[in-house]
PDB file of N, CA, C, O and CB in Angstrom:
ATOM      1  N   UNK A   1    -117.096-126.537  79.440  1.00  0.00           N
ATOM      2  CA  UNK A   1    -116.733-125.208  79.872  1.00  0.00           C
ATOM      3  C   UNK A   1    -115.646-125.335  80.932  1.00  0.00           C
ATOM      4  O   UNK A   1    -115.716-126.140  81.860  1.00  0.00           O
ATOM      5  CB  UNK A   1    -117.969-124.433  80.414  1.00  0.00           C
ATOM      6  N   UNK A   2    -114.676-124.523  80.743  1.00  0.00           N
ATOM      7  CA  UNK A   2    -113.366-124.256  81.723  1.00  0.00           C
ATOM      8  C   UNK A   2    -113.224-123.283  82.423  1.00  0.00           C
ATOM      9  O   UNK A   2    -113.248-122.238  81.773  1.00  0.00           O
ATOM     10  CB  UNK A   2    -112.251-124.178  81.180  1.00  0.00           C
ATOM     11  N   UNK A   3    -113.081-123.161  83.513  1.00  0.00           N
ATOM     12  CA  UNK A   3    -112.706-121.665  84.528  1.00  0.00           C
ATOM     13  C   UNK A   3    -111.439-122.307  85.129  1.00  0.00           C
ATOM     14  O   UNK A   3    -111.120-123.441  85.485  1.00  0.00           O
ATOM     15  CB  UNK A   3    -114.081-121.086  86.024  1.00  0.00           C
ATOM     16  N   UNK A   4    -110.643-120.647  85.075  1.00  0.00           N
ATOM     17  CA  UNK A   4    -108.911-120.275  85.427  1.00  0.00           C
ATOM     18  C   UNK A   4    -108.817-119.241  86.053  1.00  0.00           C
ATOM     19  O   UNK A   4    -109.290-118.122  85.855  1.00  0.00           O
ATOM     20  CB  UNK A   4    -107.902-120.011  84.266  1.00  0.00           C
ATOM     21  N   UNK A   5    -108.009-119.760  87.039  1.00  0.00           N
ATOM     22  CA  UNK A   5    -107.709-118.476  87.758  1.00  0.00           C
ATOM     23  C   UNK A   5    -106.785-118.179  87.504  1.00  0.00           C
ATOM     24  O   UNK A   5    -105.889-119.022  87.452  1.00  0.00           O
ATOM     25  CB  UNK A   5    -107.724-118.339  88.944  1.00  0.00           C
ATOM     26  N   UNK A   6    -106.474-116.548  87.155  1.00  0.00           N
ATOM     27  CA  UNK A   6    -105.510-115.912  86.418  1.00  0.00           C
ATOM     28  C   UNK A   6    -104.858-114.869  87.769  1.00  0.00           C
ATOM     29  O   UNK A   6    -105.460-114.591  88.806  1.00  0.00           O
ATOM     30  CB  UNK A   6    -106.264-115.076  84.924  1.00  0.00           C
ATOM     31  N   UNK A   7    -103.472-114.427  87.372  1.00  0.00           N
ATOM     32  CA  UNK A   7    -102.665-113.477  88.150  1.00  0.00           C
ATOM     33  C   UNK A   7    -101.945-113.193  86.822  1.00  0.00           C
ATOM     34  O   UNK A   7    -101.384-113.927  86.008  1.00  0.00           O
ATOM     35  CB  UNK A   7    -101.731-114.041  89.576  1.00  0.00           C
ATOM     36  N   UNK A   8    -102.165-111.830  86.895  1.00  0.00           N
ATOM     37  CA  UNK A   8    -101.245-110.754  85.954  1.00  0.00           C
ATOM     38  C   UNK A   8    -100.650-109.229  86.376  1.00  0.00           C
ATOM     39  O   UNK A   8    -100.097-108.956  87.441  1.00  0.00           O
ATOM     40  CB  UNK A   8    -102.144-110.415  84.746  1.00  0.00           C
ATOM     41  N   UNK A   9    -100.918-108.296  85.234  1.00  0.00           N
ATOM     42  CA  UNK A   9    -101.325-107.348  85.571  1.00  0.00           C
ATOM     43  C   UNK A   9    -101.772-106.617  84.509  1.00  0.00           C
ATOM     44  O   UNK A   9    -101.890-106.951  83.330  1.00  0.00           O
ATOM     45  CB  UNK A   9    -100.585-106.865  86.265  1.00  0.00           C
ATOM     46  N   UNK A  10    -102.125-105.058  85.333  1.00  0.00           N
ATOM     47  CA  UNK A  10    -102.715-104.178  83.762  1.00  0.00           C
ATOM     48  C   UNK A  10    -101.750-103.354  83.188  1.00  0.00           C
ATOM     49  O   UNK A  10    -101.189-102.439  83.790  1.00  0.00           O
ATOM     50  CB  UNK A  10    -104.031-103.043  83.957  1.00  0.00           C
ATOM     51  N   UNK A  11    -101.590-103.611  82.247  1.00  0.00           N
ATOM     52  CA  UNK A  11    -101.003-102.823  80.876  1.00  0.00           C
ATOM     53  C   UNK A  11    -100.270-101.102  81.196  1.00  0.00           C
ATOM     54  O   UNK A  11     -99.134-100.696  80.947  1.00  0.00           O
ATOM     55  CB  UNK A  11    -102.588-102.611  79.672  1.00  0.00           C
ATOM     56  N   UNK A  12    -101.432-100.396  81.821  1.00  0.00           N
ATOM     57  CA  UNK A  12    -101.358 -99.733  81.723  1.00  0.00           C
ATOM     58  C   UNK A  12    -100.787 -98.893  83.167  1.00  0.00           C
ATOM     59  O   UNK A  12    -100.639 -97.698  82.907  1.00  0.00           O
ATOM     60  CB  UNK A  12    -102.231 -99.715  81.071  1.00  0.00           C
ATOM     61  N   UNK A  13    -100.474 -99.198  84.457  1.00  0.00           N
ATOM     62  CA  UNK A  13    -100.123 -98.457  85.738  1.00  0.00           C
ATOM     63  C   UNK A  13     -99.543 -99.874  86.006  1.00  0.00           C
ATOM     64  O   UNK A  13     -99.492 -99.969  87.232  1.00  0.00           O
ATOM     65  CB  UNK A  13    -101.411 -97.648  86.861  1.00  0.00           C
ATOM     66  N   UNK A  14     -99.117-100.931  85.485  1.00  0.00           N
ATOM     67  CA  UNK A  14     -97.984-102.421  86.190  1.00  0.00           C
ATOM     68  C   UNK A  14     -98.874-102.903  87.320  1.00  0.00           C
ATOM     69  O   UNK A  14     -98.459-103.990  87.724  1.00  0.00           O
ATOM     70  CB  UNK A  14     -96.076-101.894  87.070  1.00  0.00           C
ATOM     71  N   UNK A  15    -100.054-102.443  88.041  1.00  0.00           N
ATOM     72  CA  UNK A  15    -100.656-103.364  89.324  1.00  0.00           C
ATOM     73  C   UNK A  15    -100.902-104.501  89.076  1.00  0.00           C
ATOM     74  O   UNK A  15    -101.646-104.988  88.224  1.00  0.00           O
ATOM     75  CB  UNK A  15    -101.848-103.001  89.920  1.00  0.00           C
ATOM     76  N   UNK A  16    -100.205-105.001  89.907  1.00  0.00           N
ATOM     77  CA  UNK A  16    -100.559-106.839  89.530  1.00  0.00           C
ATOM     78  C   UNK A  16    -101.847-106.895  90.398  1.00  0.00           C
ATOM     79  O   UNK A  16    -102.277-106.060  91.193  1.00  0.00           O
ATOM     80  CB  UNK A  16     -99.121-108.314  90.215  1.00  0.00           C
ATOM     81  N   UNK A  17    -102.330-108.060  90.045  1.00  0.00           N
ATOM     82  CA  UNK A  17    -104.027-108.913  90.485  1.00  0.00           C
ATOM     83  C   UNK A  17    -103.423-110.268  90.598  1.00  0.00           C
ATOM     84  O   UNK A  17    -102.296-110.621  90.254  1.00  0.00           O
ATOM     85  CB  UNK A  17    -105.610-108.931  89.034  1.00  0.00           C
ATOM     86  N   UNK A  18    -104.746-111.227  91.353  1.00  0.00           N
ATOM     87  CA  UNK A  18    -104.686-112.168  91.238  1.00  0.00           C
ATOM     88  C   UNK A  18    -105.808-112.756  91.819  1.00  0.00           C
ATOM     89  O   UNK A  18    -106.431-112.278  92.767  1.00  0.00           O
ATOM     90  CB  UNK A  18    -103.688-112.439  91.493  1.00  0.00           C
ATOM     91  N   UNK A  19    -106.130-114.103  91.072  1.00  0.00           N
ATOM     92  CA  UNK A  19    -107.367-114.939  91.598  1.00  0.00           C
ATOM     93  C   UNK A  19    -108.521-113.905  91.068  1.00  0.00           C
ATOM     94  O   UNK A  19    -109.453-113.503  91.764  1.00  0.00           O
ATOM     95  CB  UNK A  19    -107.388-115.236  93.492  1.00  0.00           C
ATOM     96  N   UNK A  20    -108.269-113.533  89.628  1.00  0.00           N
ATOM     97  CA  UNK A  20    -109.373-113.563  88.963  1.00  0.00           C
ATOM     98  C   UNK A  20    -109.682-115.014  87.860  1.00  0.00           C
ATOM     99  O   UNK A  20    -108.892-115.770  87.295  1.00  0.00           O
ATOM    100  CB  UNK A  20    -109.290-112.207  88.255  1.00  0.00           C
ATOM    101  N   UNK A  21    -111.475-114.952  87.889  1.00  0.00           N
ATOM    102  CA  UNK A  21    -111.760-115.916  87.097  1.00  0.00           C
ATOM    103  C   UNK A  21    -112.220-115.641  85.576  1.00  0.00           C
ATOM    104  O   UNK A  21    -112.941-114.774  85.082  1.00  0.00           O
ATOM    105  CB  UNK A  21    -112.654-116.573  87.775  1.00  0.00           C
ATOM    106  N   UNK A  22    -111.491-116.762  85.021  1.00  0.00           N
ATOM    107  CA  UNK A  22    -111.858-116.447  83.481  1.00  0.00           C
ATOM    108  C   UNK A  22    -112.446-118.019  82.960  1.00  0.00           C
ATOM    109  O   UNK A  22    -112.176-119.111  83.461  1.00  0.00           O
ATOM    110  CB  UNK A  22    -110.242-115.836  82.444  1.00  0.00           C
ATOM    111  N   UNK A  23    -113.029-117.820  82.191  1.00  0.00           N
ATOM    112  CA  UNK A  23    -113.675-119.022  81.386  1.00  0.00           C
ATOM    113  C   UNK A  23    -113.760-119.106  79.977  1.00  0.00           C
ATOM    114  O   UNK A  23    -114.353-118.257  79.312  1.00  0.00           O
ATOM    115  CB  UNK A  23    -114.944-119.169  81.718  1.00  0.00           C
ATOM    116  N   UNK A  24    -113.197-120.088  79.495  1.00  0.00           N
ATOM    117  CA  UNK A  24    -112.877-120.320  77.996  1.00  0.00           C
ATOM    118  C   UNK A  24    -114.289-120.317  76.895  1.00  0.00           C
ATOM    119  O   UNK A  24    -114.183-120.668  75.720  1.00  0.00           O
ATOM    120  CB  UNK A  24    -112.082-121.891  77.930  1.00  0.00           C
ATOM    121  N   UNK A  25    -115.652-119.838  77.545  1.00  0.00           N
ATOM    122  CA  UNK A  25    -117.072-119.898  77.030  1.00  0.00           C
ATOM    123  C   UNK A  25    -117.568-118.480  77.064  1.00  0.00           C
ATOM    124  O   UNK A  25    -117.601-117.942  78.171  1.00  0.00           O
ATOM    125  CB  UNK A  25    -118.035-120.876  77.910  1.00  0.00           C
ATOM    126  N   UNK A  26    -117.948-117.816  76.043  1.00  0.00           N
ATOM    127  CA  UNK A  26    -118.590-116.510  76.031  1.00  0.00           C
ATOM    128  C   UNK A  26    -119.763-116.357  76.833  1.00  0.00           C
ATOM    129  O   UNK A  26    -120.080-115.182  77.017  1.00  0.00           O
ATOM    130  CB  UNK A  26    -118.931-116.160  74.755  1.00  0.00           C
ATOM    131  N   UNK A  27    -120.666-117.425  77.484  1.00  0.00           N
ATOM    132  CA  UNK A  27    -121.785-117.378  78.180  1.00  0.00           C
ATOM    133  C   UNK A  27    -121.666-117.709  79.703  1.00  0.00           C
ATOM    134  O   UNK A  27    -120.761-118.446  80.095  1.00  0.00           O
ATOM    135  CB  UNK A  27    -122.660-118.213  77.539  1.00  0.00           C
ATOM    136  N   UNK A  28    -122.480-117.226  80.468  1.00  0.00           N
ATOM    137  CA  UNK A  28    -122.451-117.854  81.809  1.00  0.00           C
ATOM    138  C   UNK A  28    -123.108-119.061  81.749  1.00  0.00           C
ATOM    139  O   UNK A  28    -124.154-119.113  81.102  1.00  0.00           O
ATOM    140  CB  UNK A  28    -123.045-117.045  82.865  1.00  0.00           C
ATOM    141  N   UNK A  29    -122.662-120.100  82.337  1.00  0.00           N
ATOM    142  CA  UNK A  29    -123.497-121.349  82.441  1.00  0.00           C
ATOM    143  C   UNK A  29    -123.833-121.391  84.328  1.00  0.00           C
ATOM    144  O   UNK A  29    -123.069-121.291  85.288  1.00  0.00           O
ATOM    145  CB  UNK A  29    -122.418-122.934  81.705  1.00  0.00           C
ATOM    146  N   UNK A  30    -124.887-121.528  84.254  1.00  0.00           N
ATOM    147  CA  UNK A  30    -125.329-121.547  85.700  1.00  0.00           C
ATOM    148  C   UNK A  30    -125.200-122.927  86.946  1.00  0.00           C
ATOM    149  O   UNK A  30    -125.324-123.086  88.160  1.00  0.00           O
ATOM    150  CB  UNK A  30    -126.800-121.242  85.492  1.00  0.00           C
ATOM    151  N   UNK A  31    -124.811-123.867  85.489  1.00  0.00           N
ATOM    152  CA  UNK A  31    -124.796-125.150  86.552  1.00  0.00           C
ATOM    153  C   UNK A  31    -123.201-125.753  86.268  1.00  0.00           C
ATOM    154  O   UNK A  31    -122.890-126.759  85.631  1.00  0.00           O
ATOM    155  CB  UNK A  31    -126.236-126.544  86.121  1.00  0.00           C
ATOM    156  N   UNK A  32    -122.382-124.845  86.921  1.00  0.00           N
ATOM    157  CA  UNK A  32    -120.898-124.430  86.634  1.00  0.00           C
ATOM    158  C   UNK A  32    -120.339-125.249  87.764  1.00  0.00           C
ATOM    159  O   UNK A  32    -119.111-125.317  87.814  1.00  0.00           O
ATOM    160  CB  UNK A  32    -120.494-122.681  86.702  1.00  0.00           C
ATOM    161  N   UNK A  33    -120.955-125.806  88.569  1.00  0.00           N
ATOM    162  CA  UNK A  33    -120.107-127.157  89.635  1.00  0.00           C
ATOM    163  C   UNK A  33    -118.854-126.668  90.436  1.00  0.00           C
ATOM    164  O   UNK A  33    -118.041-127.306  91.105  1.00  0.00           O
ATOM    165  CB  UNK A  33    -119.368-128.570  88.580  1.00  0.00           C
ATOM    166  N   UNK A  34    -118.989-124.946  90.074  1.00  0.00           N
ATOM    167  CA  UNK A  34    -117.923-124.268  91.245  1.00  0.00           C
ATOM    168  C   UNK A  34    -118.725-123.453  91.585  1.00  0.00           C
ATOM    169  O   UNK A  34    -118.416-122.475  90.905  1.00  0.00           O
ATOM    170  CB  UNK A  34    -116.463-123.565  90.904  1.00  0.00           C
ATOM    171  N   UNK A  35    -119.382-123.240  92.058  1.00  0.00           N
ATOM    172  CA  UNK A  35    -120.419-122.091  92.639  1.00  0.00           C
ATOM    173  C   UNK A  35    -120.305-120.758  92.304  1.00  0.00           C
ATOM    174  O   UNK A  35    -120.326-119.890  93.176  1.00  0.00           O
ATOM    175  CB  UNK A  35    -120.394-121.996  94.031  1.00  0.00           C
ATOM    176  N   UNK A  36    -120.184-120.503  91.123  1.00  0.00           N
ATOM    177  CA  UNK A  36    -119.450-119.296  90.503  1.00  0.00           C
ATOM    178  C   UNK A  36    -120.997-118.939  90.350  1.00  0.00           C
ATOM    179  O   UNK A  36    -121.946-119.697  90.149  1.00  0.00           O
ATOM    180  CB  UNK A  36    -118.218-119.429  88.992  1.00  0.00           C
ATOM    181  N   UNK A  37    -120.966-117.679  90.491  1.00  0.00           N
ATOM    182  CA  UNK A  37    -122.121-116.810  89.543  1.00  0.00           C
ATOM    183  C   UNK A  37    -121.525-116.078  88.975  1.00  0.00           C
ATOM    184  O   UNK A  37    -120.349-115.762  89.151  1.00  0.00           O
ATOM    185  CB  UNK A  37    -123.216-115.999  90.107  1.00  0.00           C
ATOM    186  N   UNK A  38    -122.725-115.473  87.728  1.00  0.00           N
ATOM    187  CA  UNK A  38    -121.883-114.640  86.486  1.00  0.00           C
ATOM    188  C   UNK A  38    -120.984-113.527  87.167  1.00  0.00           C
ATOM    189  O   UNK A  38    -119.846-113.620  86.707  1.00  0.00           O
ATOM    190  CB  UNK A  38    -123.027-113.785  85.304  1.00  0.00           C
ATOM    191  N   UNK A  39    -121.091-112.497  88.108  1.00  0.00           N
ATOM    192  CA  UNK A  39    -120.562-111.445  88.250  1.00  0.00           C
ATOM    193  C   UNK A  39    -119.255-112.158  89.484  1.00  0.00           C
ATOM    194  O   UNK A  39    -118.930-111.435  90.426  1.00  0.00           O
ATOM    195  CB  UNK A  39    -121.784-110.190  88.685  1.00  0.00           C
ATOM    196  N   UNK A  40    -118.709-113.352  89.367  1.00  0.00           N
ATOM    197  CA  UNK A  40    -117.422-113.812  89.872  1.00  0.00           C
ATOM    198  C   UNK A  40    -116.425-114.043  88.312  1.00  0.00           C
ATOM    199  O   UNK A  40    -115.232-114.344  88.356  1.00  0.00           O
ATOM    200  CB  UNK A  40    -117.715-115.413  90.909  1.00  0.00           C
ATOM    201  N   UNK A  41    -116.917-113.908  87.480  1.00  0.00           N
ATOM    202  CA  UNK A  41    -115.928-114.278  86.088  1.00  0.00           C
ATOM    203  C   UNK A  41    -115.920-112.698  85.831  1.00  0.00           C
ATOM    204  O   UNK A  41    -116.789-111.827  85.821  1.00  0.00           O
ATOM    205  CB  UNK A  41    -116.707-115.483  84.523  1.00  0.00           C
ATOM    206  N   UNK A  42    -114.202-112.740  85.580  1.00  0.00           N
ATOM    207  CA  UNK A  42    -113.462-111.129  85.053  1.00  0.00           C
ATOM    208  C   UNK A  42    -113.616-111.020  83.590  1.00  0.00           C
ATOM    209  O   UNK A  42    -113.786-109.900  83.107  1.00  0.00           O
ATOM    210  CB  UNK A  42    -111.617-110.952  85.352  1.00  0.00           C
ATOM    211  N   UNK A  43    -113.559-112.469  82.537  1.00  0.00           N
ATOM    212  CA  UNK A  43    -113.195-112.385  81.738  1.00  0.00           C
ATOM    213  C   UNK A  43    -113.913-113.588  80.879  1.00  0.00           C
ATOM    214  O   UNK A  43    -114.011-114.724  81.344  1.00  0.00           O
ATOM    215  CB  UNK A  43    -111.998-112.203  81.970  1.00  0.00           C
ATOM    216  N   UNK A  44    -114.372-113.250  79.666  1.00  0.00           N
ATOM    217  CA  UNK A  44    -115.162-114.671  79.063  1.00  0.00           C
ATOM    218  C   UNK A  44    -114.645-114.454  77.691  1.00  0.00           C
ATOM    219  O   UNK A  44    -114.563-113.481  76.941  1.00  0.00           O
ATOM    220  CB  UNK A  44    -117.103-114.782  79.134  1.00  0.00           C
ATOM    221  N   UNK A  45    -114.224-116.111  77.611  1.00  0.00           N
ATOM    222  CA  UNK A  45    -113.785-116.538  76.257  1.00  0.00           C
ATOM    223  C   UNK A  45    -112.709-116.330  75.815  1.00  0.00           C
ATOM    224  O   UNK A  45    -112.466-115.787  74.737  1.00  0.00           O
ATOM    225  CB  UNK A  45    -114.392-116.159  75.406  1.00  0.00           C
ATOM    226  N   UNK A  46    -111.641-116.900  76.912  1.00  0.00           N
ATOM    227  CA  UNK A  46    -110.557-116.976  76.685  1.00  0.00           C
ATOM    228  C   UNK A  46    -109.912-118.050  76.792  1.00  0.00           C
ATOM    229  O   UNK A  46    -109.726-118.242  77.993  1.00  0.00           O
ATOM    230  CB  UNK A  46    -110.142-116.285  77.148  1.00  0.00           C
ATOM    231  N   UNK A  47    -109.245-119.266  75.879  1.00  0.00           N
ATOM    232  CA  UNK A  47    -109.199-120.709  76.266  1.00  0.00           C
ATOM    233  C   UNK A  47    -107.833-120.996  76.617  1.00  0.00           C
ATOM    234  O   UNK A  47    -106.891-120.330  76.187  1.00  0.00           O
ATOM    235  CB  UNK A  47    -109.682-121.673  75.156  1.00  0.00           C
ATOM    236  N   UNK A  48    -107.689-122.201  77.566  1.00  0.00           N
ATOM    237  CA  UNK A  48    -106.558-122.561  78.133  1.00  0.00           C
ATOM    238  C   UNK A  48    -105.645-122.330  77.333  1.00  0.00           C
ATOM    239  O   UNK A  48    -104.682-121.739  77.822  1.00  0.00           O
ATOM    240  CB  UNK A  48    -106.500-123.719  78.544  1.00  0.00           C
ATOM    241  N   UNK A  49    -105.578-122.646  75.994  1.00  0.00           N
ATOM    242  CA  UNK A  49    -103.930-122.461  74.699  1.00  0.00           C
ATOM    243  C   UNK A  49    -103.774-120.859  74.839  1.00  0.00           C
ATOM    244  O   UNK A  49    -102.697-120.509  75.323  1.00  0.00           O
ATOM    245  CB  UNK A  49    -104.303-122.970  72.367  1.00  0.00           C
ATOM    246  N   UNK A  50    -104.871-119.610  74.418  1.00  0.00           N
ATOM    247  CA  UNK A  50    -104.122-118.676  74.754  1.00  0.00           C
ATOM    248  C   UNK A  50    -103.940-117.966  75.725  1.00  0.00           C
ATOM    249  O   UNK A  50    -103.521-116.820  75.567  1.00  0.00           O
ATOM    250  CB  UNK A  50    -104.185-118.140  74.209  1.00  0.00           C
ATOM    251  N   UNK A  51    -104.252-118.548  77.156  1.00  0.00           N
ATOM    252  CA  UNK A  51    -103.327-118.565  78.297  1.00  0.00           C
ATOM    253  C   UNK A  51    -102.104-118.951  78.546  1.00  0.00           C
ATOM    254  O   UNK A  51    -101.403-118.315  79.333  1.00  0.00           O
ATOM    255  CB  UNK A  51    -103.717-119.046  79.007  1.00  0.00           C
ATOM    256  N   UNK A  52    -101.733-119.876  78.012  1.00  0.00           N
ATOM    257  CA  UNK A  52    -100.574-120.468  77.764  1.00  0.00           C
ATOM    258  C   UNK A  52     -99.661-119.950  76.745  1.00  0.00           C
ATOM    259  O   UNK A  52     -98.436-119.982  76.854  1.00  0.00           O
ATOM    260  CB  UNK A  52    -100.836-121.641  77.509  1.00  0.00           C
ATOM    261  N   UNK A  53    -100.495-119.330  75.461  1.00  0.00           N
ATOM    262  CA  UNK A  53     -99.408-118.466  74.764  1.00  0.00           C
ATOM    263  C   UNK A  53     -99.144-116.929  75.197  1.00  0.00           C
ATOM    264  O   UNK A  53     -98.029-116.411  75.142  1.00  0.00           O
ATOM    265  CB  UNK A  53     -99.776-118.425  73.294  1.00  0.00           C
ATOM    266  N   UNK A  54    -100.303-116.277  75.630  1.00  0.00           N
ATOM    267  CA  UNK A  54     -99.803-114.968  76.678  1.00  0.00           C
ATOM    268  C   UNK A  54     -98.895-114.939  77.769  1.00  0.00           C
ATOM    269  O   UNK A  54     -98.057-114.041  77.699  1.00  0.00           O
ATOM    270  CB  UNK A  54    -100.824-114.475  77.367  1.00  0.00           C
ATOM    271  N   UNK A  55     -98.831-115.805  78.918  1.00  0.00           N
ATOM    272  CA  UNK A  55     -97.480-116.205  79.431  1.00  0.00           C
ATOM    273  C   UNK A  55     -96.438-116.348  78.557  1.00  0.00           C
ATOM    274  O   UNK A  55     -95.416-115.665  78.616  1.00  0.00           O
ATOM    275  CB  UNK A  55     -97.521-117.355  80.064  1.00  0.00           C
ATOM    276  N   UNK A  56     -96.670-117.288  77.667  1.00  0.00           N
ATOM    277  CA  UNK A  56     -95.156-117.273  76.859  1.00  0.00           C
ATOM    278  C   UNK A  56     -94.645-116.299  76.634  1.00  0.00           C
ATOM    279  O   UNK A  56     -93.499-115.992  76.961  1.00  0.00           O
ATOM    280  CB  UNK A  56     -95.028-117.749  75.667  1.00  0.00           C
ATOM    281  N   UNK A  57     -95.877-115.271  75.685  1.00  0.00           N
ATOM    282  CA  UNK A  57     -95.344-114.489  74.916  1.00  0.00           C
ATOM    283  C   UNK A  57     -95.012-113.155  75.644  1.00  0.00           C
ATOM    284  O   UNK A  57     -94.017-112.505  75.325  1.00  0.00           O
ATOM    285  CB  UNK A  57     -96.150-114.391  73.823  1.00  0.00           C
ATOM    286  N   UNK A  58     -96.080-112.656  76.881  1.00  0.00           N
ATOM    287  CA  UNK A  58     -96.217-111.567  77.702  1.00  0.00           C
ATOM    288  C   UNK A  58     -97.128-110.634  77.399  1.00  0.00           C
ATOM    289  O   UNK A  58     -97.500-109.694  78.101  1.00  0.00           O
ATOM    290  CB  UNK A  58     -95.163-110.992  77.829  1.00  0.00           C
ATOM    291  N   UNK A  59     -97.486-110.951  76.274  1.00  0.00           N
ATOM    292  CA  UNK A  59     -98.704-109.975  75.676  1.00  0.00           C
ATOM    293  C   UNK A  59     -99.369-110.152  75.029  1.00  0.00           C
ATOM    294  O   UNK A  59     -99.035-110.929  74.135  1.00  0.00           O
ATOM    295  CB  UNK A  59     -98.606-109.098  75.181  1.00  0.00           C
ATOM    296  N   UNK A  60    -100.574-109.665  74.997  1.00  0.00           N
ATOM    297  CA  UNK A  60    -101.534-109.839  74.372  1.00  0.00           C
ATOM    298  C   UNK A  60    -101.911-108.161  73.985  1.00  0.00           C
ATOM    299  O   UNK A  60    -102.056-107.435  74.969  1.00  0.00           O
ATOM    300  CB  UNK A  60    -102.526-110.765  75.202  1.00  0.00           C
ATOM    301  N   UNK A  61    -102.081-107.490  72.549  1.00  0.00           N
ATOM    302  CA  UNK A  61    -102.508-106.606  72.308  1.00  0.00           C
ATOM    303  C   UNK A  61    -104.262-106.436  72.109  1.00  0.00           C
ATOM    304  O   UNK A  61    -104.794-105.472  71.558  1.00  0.00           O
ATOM    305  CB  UNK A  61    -101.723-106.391  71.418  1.00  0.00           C
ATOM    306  N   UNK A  62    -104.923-107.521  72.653  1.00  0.00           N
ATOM    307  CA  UNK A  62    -106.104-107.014  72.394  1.00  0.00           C
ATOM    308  C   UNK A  62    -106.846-106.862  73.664  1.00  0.00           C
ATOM    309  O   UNK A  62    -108.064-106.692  73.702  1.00  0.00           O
ATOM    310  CB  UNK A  62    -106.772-107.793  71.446  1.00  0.00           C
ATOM    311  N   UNK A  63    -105.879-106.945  74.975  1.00  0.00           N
ATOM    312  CA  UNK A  63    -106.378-106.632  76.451  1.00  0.00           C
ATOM    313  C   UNK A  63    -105.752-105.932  77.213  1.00  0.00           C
ATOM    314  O   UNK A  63    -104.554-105.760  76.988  1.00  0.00           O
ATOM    315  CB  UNK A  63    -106.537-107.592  77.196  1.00  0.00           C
ATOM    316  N   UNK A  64    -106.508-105.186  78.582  1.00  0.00           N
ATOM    317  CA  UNK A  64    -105.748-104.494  79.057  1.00  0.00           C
ATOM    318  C   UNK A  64    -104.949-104.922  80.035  1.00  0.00           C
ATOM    319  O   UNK A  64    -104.378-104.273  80.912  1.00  0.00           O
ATOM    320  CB  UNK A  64    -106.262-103.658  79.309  1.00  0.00           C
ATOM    321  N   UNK A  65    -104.954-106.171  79.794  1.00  0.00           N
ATOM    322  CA  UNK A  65    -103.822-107.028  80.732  1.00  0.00           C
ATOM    323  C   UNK A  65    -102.811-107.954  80.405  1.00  0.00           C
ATOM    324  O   UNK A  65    -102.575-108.300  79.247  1.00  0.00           O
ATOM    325  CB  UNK A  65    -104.394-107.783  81.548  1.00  0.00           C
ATOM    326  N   UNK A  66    -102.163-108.396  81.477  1.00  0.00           N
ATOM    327  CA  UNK A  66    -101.389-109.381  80.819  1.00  0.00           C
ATOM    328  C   UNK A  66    -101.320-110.543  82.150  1.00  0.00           C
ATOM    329  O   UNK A  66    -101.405-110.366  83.365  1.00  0.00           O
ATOM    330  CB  UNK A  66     -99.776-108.685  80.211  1.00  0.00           C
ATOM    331  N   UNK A  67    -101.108-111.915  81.241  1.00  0.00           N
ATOM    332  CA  UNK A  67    -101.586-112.725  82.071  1.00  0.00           C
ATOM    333  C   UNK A  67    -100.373-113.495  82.400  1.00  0.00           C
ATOM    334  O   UNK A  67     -99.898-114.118  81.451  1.00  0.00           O
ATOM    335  CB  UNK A  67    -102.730-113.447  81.578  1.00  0.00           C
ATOM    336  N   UNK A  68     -99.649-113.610  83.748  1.00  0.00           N
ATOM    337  CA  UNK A  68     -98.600-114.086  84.136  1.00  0.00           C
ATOM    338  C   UNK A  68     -98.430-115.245  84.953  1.00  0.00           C
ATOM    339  O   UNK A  68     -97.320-115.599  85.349  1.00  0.00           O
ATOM    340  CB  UNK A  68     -98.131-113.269  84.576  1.00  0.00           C
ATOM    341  N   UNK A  69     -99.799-116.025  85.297  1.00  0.00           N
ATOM    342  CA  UNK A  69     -99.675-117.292  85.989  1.00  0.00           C
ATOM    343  C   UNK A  69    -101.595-117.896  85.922  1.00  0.00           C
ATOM    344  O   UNK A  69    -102.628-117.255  85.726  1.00  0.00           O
ATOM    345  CB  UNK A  69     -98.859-116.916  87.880  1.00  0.00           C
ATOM    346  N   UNK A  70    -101.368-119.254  86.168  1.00  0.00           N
ATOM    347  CA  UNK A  70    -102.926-119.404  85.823  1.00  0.00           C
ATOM    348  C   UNK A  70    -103.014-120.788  86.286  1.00  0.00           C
ATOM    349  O   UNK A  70    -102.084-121.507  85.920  1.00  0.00           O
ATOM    350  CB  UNK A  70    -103.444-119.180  84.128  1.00  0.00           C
ATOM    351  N   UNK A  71    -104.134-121.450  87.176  1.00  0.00           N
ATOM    352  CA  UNK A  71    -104.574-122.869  87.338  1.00  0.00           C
ATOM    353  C   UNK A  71    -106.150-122.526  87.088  1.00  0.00           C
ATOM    354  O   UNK A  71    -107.126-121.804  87.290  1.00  0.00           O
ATOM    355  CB  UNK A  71    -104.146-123.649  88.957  1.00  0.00           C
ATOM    356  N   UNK A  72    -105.351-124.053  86.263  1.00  0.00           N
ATOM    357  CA  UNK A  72    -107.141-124.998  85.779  1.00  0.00           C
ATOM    358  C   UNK A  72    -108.019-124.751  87.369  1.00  0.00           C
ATOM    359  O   UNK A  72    -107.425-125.140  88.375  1.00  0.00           O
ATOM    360  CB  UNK A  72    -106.876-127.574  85.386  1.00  0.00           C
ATOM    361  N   UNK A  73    -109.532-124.054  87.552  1.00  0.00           N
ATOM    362  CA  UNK A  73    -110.486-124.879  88.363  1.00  0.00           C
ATOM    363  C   UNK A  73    -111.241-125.855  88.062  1.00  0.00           C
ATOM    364  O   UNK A  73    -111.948-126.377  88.924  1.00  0.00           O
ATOM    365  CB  UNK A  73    -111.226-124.296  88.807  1.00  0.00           C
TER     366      UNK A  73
END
């Protein structure tokens, strides 16, 4: 399991965010070795490649965001 911290923004009013967490696993895992609990992850099941192709590309049509910078935790 992978957690990323993401900076973008939303789709819809341009506010950028940042230092939300996302994790490439649809489940919370509890013994996550960053002290994360479930309600610190924004976003589940999203994996490092299409982080890397939403930057490229700038969009993603199936969220209400868009993801413009990101490190591995």
């Amino acid at each position: 399991m992978n957690y990323f911290e993401i900076s973008g923004y939303w789709k819809d009013n341009q506010d950028e965010f940042e230092g939300l967490v996302v994790t490439d696993y649809d489940d919370f895992d509890e013994d996550n070795h960053h002290g994360l609990i479930e309600d610190d992850i924004f976003y589940f099941g999203i994996s490092e490649n299409e982080i890397i192709d939403e930057i490229k590309n700038n969009f993603d049509p199936n969220r209400d965001f868009v993801i413009t910078d990101y490190k591995k935790l």
